[in-house]
N, C-alpha and C positions, 0 to 999 in steps of 0.2 A: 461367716466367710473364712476361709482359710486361705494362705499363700505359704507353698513350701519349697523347700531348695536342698540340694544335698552337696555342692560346689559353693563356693564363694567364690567372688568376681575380685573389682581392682578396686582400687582405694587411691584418687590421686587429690584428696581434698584437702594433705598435709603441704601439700608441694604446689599447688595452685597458686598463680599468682592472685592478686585480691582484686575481683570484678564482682559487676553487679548481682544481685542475686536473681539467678533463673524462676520463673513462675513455672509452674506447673502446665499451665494455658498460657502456651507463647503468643504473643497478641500481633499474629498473623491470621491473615484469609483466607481458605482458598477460594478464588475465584474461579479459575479455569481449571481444567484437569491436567495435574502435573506443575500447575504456575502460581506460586503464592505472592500476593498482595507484599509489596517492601513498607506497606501502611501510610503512602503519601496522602490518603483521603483524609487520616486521623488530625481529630484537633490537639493530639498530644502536644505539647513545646518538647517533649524531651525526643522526639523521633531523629531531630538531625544526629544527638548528642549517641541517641544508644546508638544509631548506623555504624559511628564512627570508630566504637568497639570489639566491632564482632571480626571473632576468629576464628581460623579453621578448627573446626569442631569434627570431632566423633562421635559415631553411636552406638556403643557395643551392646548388643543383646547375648543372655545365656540364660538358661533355666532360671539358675540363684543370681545373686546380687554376692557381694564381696562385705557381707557385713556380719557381724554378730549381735543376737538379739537376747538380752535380757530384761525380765520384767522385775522392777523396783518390789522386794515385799512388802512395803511400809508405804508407798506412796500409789503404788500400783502402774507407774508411770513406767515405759518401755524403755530402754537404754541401747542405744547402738552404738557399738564401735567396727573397726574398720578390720576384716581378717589378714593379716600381716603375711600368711602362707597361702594365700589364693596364688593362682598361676597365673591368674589375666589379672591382678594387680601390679602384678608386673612390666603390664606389656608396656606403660608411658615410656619405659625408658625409650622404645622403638619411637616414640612421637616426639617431635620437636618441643620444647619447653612452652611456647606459647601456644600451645595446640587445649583446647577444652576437650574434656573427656566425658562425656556422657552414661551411664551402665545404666540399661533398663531389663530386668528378670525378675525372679521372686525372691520371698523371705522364707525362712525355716519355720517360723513362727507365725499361728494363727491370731489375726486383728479382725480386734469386732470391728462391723462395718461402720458405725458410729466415730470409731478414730482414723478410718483409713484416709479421710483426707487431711485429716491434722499430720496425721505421719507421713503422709505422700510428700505432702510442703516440705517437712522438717528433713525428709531424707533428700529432698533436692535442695533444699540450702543449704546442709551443712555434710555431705558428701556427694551431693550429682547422681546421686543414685534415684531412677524411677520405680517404684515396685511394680508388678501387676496381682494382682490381687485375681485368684481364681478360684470358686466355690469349690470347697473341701472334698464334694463327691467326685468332679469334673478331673478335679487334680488327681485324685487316688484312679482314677481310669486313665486319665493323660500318661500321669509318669512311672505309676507302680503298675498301671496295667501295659498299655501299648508299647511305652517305651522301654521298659523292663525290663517284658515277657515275651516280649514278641521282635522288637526293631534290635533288641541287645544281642538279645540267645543268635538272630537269625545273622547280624552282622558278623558274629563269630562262629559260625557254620553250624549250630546246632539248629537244627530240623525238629517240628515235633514231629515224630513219624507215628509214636504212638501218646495216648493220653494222657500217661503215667510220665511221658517225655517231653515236656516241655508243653506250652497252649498255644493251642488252635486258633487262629485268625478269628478276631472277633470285630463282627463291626460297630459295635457298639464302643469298643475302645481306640479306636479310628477316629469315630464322631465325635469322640470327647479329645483328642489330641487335634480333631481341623478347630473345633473350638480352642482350645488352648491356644492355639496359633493366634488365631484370631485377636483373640486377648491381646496377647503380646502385639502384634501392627497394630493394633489402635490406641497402644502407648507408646508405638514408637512415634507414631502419627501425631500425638500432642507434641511433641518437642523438634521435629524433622525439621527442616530445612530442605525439599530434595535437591533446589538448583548449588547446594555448596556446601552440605552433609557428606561426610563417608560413614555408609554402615557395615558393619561388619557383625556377623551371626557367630555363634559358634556351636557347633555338634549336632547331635542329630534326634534333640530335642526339637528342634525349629526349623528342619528341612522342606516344610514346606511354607514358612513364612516368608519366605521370599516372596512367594506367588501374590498373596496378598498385599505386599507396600510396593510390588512391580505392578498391580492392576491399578492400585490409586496412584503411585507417581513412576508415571513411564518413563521417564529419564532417571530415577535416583540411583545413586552408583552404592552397590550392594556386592559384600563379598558374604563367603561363606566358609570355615574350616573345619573337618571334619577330623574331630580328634580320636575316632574309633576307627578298626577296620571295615573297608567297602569291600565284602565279601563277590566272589567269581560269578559271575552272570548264572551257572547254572544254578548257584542257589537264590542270587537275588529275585529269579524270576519266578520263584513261587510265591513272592508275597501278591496277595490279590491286588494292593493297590501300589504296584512297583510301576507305572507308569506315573500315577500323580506324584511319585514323591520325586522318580527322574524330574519331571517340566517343573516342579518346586524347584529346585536345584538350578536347574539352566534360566531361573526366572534370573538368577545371579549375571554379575559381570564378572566374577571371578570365583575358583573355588578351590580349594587349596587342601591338600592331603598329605599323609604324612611321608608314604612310600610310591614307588612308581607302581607297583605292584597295586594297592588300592588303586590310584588312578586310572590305570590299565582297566582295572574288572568295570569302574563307573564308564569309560570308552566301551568299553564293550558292550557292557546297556546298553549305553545309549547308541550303537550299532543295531542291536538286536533287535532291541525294542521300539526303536522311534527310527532308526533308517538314517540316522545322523554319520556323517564321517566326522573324522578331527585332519589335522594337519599342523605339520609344524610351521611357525612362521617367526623367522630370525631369531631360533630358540625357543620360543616359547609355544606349548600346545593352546589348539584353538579347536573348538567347535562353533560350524556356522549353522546360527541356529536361528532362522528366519530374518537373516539380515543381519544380526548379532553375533558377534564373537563372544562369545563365552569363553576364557580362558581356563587354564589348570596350571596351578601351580602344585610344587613338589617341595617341601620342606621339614621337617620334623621339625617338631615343637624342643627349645632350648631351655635352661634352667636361668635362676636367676643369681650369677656367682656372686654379689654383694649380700644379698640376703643371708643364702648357706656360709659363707668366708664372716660372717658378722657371728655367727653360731659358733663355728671354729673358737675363736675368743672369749666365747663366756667362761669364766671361772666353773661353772657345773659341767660344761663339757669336760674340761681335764682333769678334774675327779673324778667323771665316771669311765676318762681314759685309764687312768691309775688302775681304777678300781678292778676294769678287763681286762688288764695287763696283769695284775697279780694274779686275778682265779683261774685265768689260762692261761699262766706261765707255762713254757717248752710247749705247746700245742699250738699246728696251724688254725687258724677258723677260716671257715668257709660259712658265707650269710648270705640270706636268703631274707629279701622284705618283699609280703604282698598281701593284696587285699586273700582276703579270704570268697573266694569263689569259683566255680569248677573251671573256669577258662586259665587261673596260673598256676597248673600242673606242680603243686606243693604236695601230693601222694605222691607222683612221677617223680619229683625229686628226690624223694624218701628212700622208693625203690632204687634210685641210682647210689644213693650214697651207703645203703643197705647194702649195695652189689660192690661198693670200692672197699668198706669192711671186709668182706668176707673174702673178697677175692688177691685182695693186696694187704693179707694181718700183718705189717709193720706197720701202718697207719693208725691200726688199734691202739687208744690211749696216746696219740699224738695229732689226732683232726677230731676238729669237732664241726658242728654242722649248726648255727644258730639260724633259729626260722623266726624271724618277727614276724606278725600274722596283724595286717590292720583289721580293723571292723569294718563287716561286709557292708556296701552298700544296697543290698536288699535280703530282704527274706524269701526262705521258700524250699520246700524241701528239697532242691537241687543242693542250695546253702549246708541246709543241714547235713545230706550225705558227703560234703564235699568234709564239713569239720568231722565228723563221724570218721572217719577214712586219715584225714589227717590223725587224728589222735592216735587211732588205732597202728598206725604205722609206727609213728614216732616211740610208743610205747614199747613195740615189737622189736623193734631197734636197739634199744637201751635195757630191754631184757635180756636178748642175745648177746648183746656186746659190751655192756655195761660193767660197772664194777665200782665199788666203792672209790670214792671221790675220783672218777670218769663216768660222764654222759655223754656219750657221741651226741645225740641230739635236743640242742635247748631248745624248747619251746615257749616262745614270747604269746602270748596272748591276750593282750591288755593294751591300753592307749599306752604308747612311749611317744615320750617328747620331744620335740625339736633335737634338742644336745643331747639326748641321749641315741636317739636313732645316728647323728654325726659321729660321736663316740665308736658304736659299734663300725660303722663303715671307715672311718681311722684308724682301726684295729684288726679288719678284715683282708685276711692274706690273697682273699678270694672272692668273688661276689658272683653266686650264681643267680640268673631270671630265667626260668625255665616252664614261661607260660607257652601255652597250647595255640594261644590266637592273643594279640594285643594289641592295640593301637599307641597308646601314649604311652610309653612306661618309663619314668625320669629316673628311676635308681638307678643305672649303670653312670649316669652323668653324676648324680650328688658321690656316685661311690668314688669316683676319680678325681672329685675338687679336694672331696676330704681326705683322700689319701694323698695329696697333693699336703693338704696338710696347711696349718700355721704357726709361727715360734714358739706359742702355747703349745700345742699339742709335740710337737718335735722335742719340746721337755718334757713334756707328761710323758712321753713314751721313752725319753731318753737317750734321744737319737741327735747324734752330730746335725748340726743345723746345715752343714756342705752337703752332708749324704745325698747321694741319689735315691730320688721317691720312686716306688714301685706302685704297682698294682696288676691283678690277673683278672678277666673278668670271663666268665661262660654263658654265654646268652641263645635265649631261640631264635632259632632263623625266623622263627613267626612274628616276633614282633616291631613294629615299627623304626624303636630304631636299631637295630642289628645291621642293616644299611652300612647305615653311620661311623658303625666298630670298626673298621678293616682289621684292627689289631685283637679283638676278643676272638675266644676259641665260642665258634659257632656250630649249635647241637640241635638233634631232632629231638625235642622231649620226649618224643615217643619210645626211642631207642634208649633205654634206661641204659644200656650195657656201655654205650657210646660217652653217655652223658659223665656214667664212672670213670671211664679214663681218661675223656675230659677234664676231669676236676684235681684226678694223679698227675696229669700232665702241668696243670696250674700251681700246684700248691707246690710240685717238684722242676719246673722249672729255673734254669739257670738267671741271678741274679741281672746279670745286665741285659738277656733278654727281656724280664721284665721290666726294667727301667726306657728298654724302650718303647716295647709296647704302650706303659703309661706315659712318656710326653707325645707319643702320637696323638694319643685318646686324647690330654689335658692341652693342646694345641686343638683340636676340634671342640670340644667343649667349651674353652675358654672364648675362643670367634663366635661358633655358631650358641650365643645366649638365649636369654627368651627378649631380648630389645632388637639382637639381631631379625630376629622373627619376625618380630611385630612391625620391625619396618619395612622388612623384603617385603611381608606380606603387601602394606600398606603403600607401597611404590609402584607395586604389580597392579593394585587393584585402581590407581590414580592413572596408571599407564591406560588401562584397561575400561573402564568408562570416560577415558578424553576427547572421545569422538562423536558424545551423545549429544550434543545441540549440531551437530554437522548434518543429520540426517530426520528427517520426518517419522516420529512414532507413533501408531496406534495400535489399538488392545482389538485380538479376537479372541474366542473361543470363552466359553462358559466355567464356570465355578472353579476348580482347578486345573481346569484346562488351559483356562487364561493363558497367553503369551504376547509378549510384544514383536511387531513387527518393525524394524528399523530397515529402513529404507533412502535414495537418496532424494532431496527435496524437489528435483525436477522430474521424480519417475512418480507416476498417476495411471490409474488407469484407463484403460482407451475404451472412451462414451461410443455407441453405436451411432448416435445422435452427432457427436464431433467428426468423425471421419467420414461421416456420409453427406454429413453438407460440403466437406472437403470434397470427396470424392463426386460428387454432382457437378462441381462448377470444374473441373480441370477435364481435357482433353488426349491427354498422352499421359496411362499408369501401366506403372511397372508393380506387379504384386507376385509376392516370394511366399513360399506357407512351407510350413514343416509338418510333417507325416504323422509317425507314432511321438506320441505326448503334444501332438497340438490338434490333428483333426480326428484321432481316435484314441480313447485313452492308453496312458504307457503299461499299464498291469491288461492291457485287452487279450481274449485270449484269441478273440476272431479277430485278425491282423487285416484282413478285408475291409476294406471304404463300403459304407452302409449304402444303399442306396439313395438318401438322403443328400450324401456326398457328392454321389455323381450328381445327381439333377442341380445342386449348387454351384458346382464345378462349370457345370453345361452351361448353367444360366452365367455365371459370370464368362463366360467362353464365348456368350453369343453377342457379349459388348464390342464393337469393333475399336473401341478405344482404350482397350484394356490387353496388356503383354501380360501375361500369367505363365509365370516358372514355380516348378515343384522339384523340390533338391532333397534328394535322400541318399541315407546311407546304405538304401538297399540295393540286390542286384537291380539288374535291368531287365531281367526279363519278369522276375515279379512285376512290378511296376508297369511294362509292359501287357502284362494279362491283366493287373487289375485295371487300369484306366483304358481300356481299349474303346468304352464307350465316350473317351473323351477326346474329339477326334482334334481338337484345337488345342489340346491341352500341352506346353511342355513340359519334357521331365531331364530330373539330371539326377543319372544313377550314381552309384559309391560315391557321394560327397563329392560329384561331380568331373567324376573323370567320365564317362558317358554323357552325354546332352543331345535331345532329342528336341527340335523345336514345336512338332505338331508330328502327328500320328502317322502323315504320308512321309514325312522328312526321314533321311538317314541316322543311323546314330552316330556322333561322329564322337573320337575316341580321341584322350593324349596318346601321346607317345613315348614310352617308356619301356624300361630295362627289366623284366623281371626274374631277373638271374635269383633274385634276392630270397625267391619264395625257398629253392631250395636248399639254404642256411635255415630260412625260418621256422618251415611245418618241422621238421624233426625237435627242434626246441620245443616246440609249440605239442608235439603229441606226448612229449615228454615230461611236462607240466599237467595236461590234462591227464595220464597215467597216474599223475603224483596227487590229484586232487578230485575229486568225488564231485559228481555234480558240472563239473566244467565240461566245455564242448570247444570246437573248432570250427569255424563257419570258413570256406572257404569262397571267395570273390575274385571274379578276373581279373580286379584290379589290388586287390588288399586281400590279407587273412584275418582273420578275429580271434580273437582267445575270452568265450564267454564263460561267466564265472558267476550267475544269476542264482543258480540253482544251489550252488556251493555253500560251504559253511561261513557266513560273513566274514567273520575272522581270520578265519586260515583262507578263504579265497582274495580276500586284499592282501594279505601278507606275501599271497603266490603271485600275485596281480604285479606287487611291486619289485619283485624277486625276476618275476619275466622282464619287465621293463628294463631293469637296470640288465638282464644276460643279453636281452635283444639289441638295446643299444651300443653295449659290448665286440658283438661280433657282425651289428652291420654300419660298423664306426666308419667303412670304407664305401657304406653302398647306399645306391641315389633313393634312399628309403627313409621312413620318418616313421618310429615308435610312438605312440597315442596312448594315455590310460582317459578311459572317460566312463561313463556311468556302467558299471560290471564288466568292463571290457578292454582287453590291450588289442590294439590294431596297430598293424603295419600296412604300411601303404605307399606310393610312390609321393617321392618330393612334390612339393607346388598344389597337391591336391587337398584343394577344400573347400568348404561352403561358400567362401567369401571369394573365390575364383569364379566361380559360376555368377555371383551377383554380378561381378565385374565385367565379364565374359557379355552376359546381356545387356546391361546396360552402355557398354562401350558399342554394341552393334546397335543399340538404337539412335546413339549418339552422331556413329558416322551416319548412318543411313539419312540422318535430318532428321528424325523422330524422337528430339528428345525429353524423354519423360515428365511432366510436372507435376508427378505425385507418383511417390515411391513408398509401397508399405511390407513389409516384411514380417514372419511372425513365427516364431519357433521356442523350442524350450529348455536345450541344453547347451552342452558349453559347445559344440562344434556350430550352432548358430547365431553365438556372439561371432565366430567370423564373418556373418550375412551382414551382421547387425554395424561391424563397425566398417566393410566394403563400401557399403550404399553411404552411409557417412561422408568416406574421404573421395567416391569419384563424383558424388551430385557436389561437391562442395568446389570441385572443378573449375579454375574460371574459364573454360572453353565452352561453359553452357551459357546461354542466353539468360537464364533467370533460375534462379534456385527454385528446386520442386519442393514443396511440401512431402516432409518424408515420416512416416510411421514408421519405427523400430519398436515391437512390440513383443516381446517374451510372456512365455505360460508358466504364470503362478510367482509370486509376491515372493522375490529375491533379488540378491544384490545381480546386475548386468549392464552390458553397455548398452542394453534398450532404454530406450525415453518412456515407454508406456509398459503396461503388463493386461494380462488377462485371467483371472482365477484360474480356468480349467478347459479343457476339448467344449466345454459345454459353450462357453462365453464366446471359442472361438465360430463355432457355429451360427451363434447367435449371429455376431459382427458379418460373418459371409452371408449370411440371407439376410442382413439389412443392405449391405450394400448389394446384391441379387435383384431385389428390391428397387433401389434408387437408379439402377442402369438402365438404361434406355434401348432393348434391342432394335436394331438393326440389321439391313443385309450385310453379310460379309465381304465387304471387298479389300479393306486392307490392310489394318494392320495383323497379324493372328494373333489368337489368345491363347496366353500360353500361362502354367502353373508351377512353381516349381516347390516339388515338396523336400523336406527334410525329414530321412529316417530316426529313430533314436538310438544314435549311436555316438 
């Protein structure tokens, strides 16, 4: 069996206070799905005692664990200690001191199966760490193949286009990363807590284990951060399985990125691809994602300045300050640290600083350029051309321009340590990061603490301990945090030419400009830390799952389709069997229906009522105790032609400024001002001009601005671009701007669905006829007006007895209906049971009347 890791986690087992030791198998139940046993059955005597110790805990999961593993040669026995430079050992400081901290990942090191539960024990007693232990072939697919080869290259835009260019979608290395997933929820599952756990995932190792501990604990509050870039929709959507890994993601309560820019492209998926909006809501973004907010958070990941500031002070740091103070005496340096791989444009940099040689020779024999180069985190002949390329440069470099005792470029390629890496970035005039595509990239933050400097190092270099600290920093616009920099000069690696007088402008600018640029930078660094982080995060995501026992959850949808639906505890949906014994025994009903998305579906392309329709229509038309209104958004004369066969039927056209009682009756119209249309169509064609795919639907009562066909993105962006120029310029006029599903409408004041409920119900009220069963049933936002009408006049006390009232909305989401209906299919169903249960009769008095609702 093998368990591997290439990150190291946290380590908070120095700083714990001293509690009991956690078991491996926490001695809870699950009983119910979602609801664990507090173990009142147990005959334990100690259960009052442990209850009364338990604290807010966390559960950090990441690939690796935060540890180091050596095996004894003499005794053969394994030795772990705690990695002191992991990034997520740092995050306690973000947690409150009495907070348990949890880490469940792998190890670097392979354990024969025979020890893995002696070591599972030992690593949660004496650091909280859980491993997962994943077969050695399993993992070499998991993480050296899928996550690699495929989810790395593609989150930083490289494409295999061809064979020789990176690997081709493989499902075999898919199926070994849903296993891996796997893995890891069924150890987080041994230690969980869902009802008073916070998990938090990290990268894009475990994008889809969300899905998994959200189908076994539907309430558990789950965050996720993605420390890589989320590449632009047009590349994300060629991965084959770029929908499981979006509903992976949204299985979350919260998810957190480093730029708005990633956030942006993950919105946009999840536009594209699954049809989701987002929306801001008092600052923070939200997608509503089957009743769930999913939130997004925006933050960069921060450094940990006690750690680095403890480095500053080792005695080996300012001897090897000395040491690069004396060999580049009178010479600027300019540094460069990064991993070795083709995404931190370290050839690109070469060529730029090749181009400031040769183009600015004073510089010759007075900058030098030190490239520290970490060890690549993978192999592969990408790797190899990438070193191949560097050498080649670097050597090119120091031929042309070199010269006995001057190298324009040093070349570090070897582990360097802690203080000495600090060393050089204390020494550094300059600090360029001139990757291609990044996500996390923390050198510009450790280059500005250490040039920030400590009393040691301000003597190793000799510097008045008053002096004002400088530093210049040159970074990609590409990488995550460049955001952050307002004060670094920001470059397109691509533009090597750019990138050179970049670096002339850095190393030659005027002193007290750089003194300010660096307390700008060392005031943002020093606030936004890595504690700072971990607790925004962790505030966001408490924010953000606080409403999960307020509402009723259950799980649809199969294997990674899985989602939870959260809904509120009174909304159910409506039995054909419950409202038809309703509907049996009451004498006076008022019934409302909505058009497209309730009696035929909303993508239908035949927008005509099936025949089936009509004959339902009919039969409930021939009930004399049944008033039937049909309220849409359409014109009237549509509506008109179509229902002509229904001669009892009412209708109420554009969201009810037309209403029509039965077939022989008048149409009778509001009354209104429409000076307004001619402000609005020139707007409105001047939008459609600007935008592809959009149209203008023109209405006697209202215009449309439809935007269906458009490009998702640039047609909301235009959607909300009109809304705010309409309301602009008819700020004077008796007209009301709407954006509602793909569409802005203008339309005269007072008019809407919930006018028309009102409208008939108040005329059967005076007449003496009033209603004792009211049901309504529609599927977007313009029939939450029906839904909350009928509410506030049956609730009236000038009625004799309160009706029995149906508020029923199509498809399982948040509304102010009481009931729901899956789909046109179920609404069918419900009309021909109660079709069914009516009892025709001759007509003599009341008329039957329908009123549908458009989708608009």
């Amino acid at each position: 069996m093998a368990s591997r890791s290439c990150v190291n986690l946290l380590d908070l087992a120095a700083e714990l206070p001293d509690i009991p030791e956690t078991p491996i198998s926490l001695p809870r139940v699950m009983t119910v799905s979602g609801i664990i046993s507090d173990g009142s059955a147990s005959n334990d005597g100690d259960t009052d005692s442990a209850s009364s110790i338990i604290r807010e805990r966390k559960i950090l999961v990441a690939n690796m664990l935060p540890l180091n593993a050596q095996k004894d040669s003499v005794t053969g026995k394994w030795c772990f200690s705690l990695d002191k430079d992991s990034l997520l050992l740092q995050l306690k400081d973000g947690f409150s001191p009495d907070t348990e901290v949890i880490y469940v990942g792998s190890l670097k090191v392979e354990i024969e199966p025979s020890e893995q539960d002696d070591i599972s024990q030992r690593l949660m007693d004496e650091h909280n760490c859980l491993p997962t232990f994943i077969p050695q072939d399993m993992y070499t697919k998991f993480y050296h193949g899928f996550c690699k080869k495929q989810l790395w290259p593609l989150f930083h835009y490289m494409l295999p286009m061809f064979p020789d260019h990176g690997d081709r979608f493989d499902r075999q290395l898919f199926q070994a990363y849903v296993s891996a997933n796997k893995i890891f929820a069924d150890r987080v599952m041994e230690v969980a807590n869902p009802e008073d756990d916070y998990i938090w995932i990290q990268d894009y190792h475990l994008m889809i284990l969300p899905t998994f501990l959200r189908k076994r604990y539907h309430r558990v509050k789950l965050g996720f951060f993605l420390h890589s870039p989320f590449p632009s929709s047009e590349i994300y959507r060629t991965l084959p399985v770029r929908s499981e890994i979006l509903k992976g993601l949204l299985n979350c309560d919260l998810i957190g990125f480093q730029t708005f820019d990633y956030a942006r492209h993950f919105l946009s998926c999840c536009s594209r691809m699954l049809g989701l909006d987002y929306e801001s809501k008092r600052g923070h973004i939200g997608l509503d994602y089957y009743g769930r907010t999913v939130f997004i958070k925006i933050l960069p990941v921060g450094i940990h300045l006690g750690r680095l500031e403890s480095v500053l002070n080792l005695q080996s740091t300012f001897e090897k300050v000395k040491e690069i103070r004396e060999k580049f005496q009178g010479q600027k340096i300019i540094l460069g640290v990064d991993d070795m791989d083709i995404f931190k444009g370290i050839s690109l940099k070469f060529l730029a600083f090749e181009h400031l040689l040769e183009f600015h020779p004073q510089t010759q024999g007075k900058v030098v350029l030190i490239q520290i180069i970490n060890p690549a985190r993978s192999s592969g002949k990408d790797v190899q051309e990438a070193i191949r390329e560097t050498y080649s440069a670097a050597k090119k470099i120091n031929k042309t321009y070199g010269y006995p005792g001057y190298e324009p470029v040093v070349l570090i390629d070897r582990h360097v340590a802690r203080y000495e890496k600090s060393a050089y970035y204390a020494m550094a005039d300059c600090c360029i990061v001139n990757a291609v595509r990044d996500g996390m990239n923390l050198v510009p933050y450790k280059y500005i603490v250490c040039r920030q400097g400590s009393p040691g190092i301000i003597q190793a270099v000799g510097a008045d301990e008053y002096s004002p600290r400088t530093s210049m920093l040159v970074v990609s616009e590409f990488i995550g945090c460049s955001p952050s920099l307002s004060g670094a000069i920001r470059v397109n690696p691509w533009d090597t030419e750019s990138v050179a007088e970049a670096m002339t402008v850095a190393i030659y600018m005027s002193e007290s400009e750089k003194q300010l640029r660096h307390e700008k930078h060392y005031r943002y660094v020093s606030s936004h830390h890595v504690g700072y982080w971990a607790r925004s995060f962790m505030q966001d995501l408490e924010r953000a799952s606080k409403d999960h026992y307020n509402n009723r959850c259950w799980g649809i949808g199969l294997g990674l389709n899985f989602r939870v639906i959260a809904l509120s505890p009174s909304f159910r949906k409506l039995s054909v069997d419950y409202i038809a014994s309703s509907y049996k025994r009451t004498s006076r009903r008022a019934i409302f229906l909505d058009y497209d998305g309730t009696i035929i579906p909303q993508n239908s392309i035949i927008k005509t009522p099936s025949p089936e329709v009509i004959k339902l229509l009919n039969s409930l038309c021939s009930d004399p105790k049944n008033t039937i209104f049909i309220v849409s958004g359409r014109a009237r004369t549509s509506l008109d032609e179509w229902f002509s066969p229904c001669e009892r039927l009412g209708l109420a056209a554009e969201h009810g400024y037309f209403v029509r009682w039965k077939k022989d009756s008048d149409w009778e119209s509001l009354t209104a001002d429409h000076d307004w249309k001619q402000v609005v169509e020139p707007v409105m064609k001047l939008y459609t001009e600007a935008t592809d795919g959009s149209s203008i639907e023109s209405k006697e009562s209202a215009l449309v601005w439809h935007f269906q066909d458009a490009d998702p993105d640039f047609g909301s962006c235009q959607s909300k671009e009109l809304l705010d120029h309409l309301e602009n310029v008819l700020a004077n006029e008796p007209a009301v701007v709407k954006r509602g599903q793909h569409i802005v409408e203008v339309k005269p004041q007072g008019v809407t669905k919930g006018s028309v409920a009102e409208k008939v119900l108040s005329s059967l009220m005076n007449s003496g006829s009033s209603p004792d069963f009211v049901m309504c049933i529609g599927d977007d936002r313009s029939d939450e007006d029906m839904f909350e009408s009928i509410t506030s006049i049956v609730s009236s006390p000038s009625l004799p007895s309160a009706p029995e009232i149906f508020a029923c909305t199509v498809g399982q989401k948040p509304s102010k209906a009481k009931y729901y209906l899956d789909d046109t299919t179920d609404v069918l169903r419900l009309l021909r049971g109660l079709a069914i249960a009516s009892t025709p009769k001759p007509w003599h008095t009341t008329p039957f009347q329908v009123a549908f609702d458009g989708a608009y």
